[in-house]
C-alpha positions in Angstrom: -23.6 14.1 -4.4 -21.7 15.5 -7.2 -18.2 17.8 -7.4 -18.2 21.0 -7.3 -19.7 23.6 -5.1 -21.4 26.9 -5.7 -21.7 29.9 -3.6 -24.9 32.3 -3.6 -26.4 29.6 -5.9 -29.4 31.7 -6.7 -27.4 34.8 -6.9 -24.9 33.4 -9.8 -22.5 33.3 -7.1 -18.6 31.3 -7.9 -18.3 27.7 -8.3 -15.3 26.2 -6.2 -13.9 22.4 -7.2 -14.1 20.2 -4.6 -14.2 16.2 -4.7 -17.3 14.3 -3.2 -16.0 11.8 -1.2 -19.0 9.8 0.8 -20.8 13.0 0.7 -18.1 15.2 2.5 -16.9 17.7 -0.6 -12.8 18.1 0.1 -11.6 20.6 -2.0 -9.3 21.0 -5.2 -6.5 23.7 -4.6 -3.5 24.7 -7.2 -0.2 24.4 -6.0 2.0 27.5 -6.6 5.6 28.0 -6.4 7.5 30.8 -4.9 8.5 32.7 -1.5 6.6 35.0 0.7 4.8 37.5 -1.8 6.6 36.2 -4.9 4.6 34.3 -7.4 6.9 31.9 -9.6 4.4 30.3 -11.5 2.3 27.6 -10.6 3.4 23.8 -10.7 3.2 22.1 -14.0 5.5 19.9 -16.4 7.3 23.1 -17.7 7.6 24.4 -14.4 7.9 21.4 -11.8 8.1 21.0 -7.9 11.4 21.2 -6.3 12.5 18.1 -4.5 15.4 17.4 -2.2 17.0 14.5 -2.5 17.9 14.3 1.3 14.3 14.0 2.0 13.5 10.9 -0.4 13.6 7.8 1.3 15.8 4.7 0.0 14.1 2.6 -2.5 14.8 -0.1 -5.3 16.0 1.4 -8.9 15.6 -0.7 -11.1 16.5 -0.5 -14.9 13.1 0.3 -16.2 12.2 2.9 -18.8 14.7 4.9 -21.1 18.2 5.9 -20.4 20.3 8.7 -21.8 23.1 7.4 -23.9 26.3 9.0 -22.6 29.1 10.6 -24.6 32.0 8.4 -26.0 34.3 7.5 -23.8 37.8 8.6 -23.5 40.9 7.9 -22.0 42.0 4.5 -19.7 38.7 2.3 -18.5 38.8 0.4 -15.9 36.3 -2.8 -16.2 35.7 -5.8 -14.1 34.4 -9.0 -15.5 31.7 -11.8 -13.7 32.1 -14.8 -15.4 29.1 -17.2 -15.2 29.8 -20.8 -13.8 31.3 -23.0 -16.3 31.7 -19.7 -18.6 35.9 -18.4 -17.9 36.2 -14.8 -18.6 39.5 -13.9 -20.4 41.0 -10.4 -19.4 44.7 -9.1 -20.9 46.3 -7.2 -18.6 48.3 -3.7 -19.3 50.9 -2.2 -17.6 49.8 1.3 -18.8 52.0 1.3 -22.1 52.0 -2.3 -23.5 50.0 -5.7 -22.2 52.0 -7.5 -19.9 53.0 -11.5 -20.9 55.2 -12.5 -17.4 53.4 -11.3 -14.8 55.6 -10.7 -11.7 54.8 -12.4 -8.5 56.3 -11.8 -5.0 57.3 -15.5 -3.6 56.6 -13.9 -0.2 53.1 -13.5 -1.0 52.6 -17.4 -2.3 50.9 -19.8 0.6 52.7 -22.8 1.9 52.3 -26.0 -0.9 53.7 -29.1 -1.3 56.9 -29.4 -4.0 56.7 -32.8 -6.1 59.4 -34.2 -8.5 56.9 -33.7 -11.6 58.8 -31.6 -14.5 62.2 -30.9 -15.5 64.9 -30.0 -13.3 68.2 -28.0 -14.1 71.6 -30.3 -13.7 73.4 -28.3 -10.8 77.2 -28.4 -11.4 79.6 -31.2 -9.7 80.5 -29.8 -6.3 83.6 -29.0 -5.1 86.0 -28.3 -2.0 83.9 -29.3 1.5 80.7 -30.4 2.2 79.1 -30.0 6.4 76.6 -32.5 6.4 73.9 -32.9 9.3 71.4 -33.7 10.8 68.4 -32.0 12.5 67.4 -32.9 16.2 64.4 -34.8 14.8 66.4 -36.7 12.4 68.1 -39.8 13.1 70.8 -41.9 10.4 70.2 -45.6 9.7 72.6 -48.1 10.4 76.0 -47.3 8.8 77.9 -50.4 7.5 81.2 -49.3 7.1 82.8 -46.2 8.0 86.3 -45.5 6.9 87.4 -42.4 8.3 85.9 -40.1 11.0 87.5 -36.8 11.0 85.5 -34.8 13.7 83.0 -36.5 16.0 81.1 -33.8 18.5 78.7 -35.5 20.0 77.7 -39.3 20.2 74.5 -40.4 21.8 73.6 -37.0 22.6 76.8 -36.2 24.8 79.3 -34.2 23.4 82.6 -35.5 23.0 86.4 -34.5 23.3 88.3 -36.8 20.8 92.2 -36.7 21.2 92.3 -34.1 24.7 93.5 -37.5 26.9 91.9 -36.3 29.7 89.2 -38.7 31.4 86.5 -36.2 31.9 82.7 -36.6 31.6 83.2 -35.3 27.6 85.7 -37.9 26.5 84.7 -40.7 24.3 85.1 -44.2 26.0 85.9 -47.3 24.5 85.8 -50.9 25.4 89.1 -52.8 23.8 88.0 -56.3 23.1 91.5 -57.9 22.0 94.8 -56.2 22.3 98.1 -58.0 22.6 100.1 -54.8 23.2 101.3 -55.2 26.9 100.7 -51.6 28.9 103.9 -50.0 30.6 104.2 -50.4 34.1 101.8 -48.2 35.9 103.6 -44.9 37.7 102.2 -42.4 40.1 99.3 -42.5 41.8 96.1 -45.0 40.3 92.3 -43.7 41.6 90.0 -46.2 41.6 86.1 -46.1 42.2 83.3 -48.3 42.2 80.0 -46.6 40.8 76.4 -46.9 43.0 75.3 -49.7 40.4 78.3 -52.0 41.2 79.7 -54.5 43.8 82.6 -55.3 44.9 83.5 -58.9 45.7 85.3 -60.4 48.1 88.5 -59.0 49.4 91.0 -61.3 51.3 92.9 -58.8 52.7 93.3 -54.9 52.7 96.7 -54.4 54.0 95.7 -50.1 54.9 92.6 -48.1 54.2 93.5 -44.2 54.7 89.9 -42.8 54.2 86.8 -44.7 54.7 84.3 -42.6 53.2 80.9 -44.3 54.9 79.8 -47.5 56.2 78.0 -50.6 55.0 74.3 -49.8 56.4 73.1 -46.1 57.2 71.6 -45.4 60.8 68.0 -46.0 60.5 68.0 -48.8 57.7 67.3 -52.9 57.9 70.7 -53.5 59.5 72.5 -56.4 57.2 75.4 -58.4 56.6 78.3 -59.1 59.4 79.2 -57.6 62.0 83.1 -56.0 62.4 84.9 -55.3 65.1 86.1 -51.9 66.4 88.1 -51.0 69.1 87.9 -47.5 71.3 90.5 -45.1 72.3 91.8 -45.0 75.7 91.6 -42.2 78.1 93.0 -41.4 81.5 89.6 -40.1 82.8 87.0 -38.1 81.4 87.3 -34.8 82.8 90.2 -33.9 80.6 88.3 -34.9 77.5 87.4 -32.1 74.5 83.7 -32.2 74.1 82.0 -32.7 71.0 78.8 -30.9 69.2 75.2 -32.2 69.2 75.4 -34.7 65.6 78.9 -35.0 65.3 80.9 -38.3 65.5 82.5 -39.5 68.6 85.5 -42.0 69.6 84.3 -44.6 71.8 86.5 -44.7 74.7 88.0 -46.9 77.8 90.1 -46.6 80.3 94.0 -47.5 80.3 93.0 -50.9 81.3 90.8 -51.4 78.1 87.1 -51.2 80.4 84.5 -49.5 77.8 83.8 -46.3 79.8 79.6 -45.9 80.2 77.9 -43.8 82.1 73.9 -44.5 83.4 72.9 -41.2 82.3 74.3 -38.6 80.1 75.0 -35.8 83.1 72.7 -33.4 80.3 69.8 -35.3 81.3 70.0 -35.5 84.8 67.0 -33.6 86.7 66.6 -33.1 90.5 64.1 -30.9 92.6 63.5 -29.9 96.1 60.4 -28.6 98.1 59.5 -27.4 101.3 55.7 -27.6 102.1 53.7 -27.1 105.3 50.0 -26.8 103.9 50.0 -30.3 102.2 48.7 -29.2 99.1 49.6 -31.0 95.8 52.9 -28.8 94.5 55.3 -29.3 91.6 59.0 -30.3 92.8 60.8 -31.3 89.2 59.1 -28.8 86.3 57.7 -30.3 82.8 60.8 -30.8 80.7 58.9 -29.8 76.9 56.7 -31.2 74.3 57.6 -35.6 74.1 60.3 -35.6 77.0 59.3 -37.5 79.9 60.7 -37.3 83.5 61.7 -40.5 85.4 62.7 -40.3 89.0 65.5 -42.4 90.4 66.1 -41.3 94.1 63.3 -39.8 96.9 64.5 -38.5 100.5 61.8 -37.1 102.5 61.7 -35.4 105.9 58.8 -34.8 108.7 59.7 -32.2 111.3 56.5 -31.9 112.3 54.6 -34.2 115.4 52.2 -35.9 113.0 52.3 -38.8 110.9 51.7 -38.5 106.8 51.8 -39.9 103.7 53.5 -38.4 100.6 52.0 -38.9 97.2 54.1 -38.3 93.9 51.9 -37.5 91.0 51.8 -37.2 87.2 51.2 -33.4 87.3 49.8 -31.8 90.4 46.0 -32.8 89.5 47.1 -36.1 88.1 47.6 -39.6 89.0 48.9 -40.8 91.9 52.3 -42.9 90.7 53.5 -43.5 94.6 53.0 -43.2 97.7 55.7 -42.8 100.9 55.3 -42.9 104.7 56.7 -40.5 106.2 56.4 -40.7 110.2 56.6 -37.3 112.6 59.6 -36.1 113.1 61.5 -38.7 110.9 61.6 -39.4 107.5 62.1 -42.1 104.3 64.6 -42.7 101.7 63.7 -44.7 98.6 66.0 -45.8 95.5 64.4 -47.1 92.5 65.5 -50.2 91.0 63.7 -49.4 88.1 63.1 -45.7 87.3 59.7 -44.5 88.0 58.5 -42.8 84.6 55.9 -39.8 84.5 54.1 -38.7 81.5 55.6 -36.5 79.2 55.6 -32.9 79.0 54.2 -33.0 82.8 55.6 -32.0 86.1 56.2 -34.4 89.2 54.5 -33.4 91.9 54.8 -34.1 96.0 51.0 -34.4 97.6 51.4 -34.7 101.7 47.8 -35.9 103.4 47.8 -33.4 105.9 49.8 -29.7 107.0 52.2 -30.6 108.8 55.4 -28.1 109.6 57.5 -28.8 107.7 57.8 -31.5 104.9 61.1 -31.1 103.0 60.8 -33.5 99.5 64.1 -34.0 97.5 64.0 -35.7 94.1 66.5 -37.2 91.4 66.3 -38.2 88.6 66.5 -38.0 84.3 64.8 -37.3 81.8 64.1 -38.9 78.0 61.9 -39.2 75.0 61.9 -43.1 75.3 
């Protein structure tokens, strides 16, 4: 089908353009410019289409085509240079009046580098008056030969030093005379003498008086070693005069006028006793548990029947516990028992009196002391 369409085509009717594209006829229209009932002319090279810029979308320019060659140009430029590889650009630079030939450089602005003895150095003038010398903490000095004269020392080996105070004090510098016939004045006053933890001292024949003993040979609790010395105690006339001492502090051992090493069986702080009256003959504590690793042992036992029948008395490790002995005890009598050996319960428990049958009344009475051992 061709462009082109007419109306009325047997009445001579209008011919519109249109395009035939796959036999569907789109048509040709004119683009005019202008606002609502204003005519500005239609579009054409003298009278082109406005376009916003905002409403172009980014794209590649590229130098193609013609360009406009600007005006001259006038006044200060400012132009950067690429240089290709292998190709230095050269650039003078101006301060704004005349080119620059020492350019200024700020050392603060210069990265760290190393310094080399290449080049020519300035002779510095001869010095004069004092020179402090030193050394850093990471330094050290090699050996020094000879040294005439030292003026000021302030610290040797790391330890600082007093030189000329004569004081003995941790700060003083010690020496070790090899040779010196000079003989020393007679020693006056008092002399202080001490032996430090690394040394020994040998043998002494005889210390005539030692006014302060500051500790012995062998702590308690260490390997015991070496000989035995001998001590003596400090008599007493009786004990119940005597000025008690504190739990840790040291004592005097002591005797009695005669010289006889007063010793007691138990320390009267340990002692524990107990007495019970039962008439149902159940199992019942008569000395309580004494704490957490002390243990009760039991020394003396008087027990008394005043009933008509006949029982036996069982002491136990704890009212529910083992039986550790057993006593008869016949009607209206009794027993007494002294142990040879202390009877020892377990620790942390009570002892307990266990009669075989009711019986009015059984009367139990115990001794005894009590220990961690």
């Amino acid at each position: 089908m061709s462009d082109n369409v007419t109306a009325n085509p047997g009445s001579g009717g209008a011919t519109f353009a249109t395009d035939d594209i796959s036999g569907v006829q789109f048509p040709r229209t004119k683009i005019a410019l202008g606002a609502d009932g204003v005519h500005d002319g239609d579009v054409s090279s003298a009278n082109p289409l406005p376009v916003s810029l905002a409403s172009v979308p980014s794209h590649a320019v590229t130098n193609a085509g013609t360009f406009a060659v600007q005006a001259a140009q006038a006044g200060l430029w400012s132009v950067g240079v690429t240089a290709a590889v292998g190709s230095p650009a050269f650039v003078r630079l101006s301060d704004g009046t005349s080119a620059i030939s020492t350019l200024p450089v700020s050392l603060a602005s210069v990265p760290a580098h190393d310094v080399t003895n290449t080049g020519t150095f300035a002779v510095q003038a001869a010095q004069t008056g004092t020179w402090t010398v030193g050394l850093s903490a990471a330094q050290t000095l090699d050996t020094v030969s000879t040294v005439s004269t030292v003026t000021n020392l302030s610290q040797l080996g790391g330890q600082a030093i007093a030189m000329g105070t004569g004081a003995r004090s941790a700060g003083t510098l010690r020496v070790t005379v090899a040779t010196d016939d000079v003989v020393p004045a007679s020693q006056s006053g008092t002399w202080t003498v001490g032996i430090s933890s690394s040394q020994t001292l040998a043998t002494v024949t005889t210390v005539s008086t030692v006014s302060i003993l500051t500790g012995g040979g062998v702590a308690h609790g260490s390997t015991d070693s070496g000989n035995p010395v001998k001590v003596g105690g400090r008599a007493v006339a009786g004990l119940s005069g005597a000025t008690l001492t504190s739990s840790g502090q040291r004592s005097d051992v002591v005797t009695d006028t005669a010289g006889s090493l007063l010793v007691r069986k138990t320390p009267l702080e340990d002692i524990v006793t107990g007495v019970l009256t039962n008439t149902d003959g159940a199992s019942t504590s008569v000395i309580a548990a004494q704490g957490a690793g002390v243990k009760t042992y039991v020394t003396d036992v008087v027990i008394a029947n005043s009933s008509a029948t006949n029982v036996t008395v069982d002491l136990r490790d704890g009212t529910a516990g083992s039986v550790k002995w057993t006593f008869p005890v016949p009607a209206n009598g009794g027993v007494a028992h002294r142990f040879e050996t202390p009877l020892p319960f377990s620790a942390n428990t009570a002892v307990a009196a266990d009669a075989s049958a009711a019986a009015t009344t059984i009367t139990v009475s115990i001794n005894g002391f009590k220990s961690k051992i």
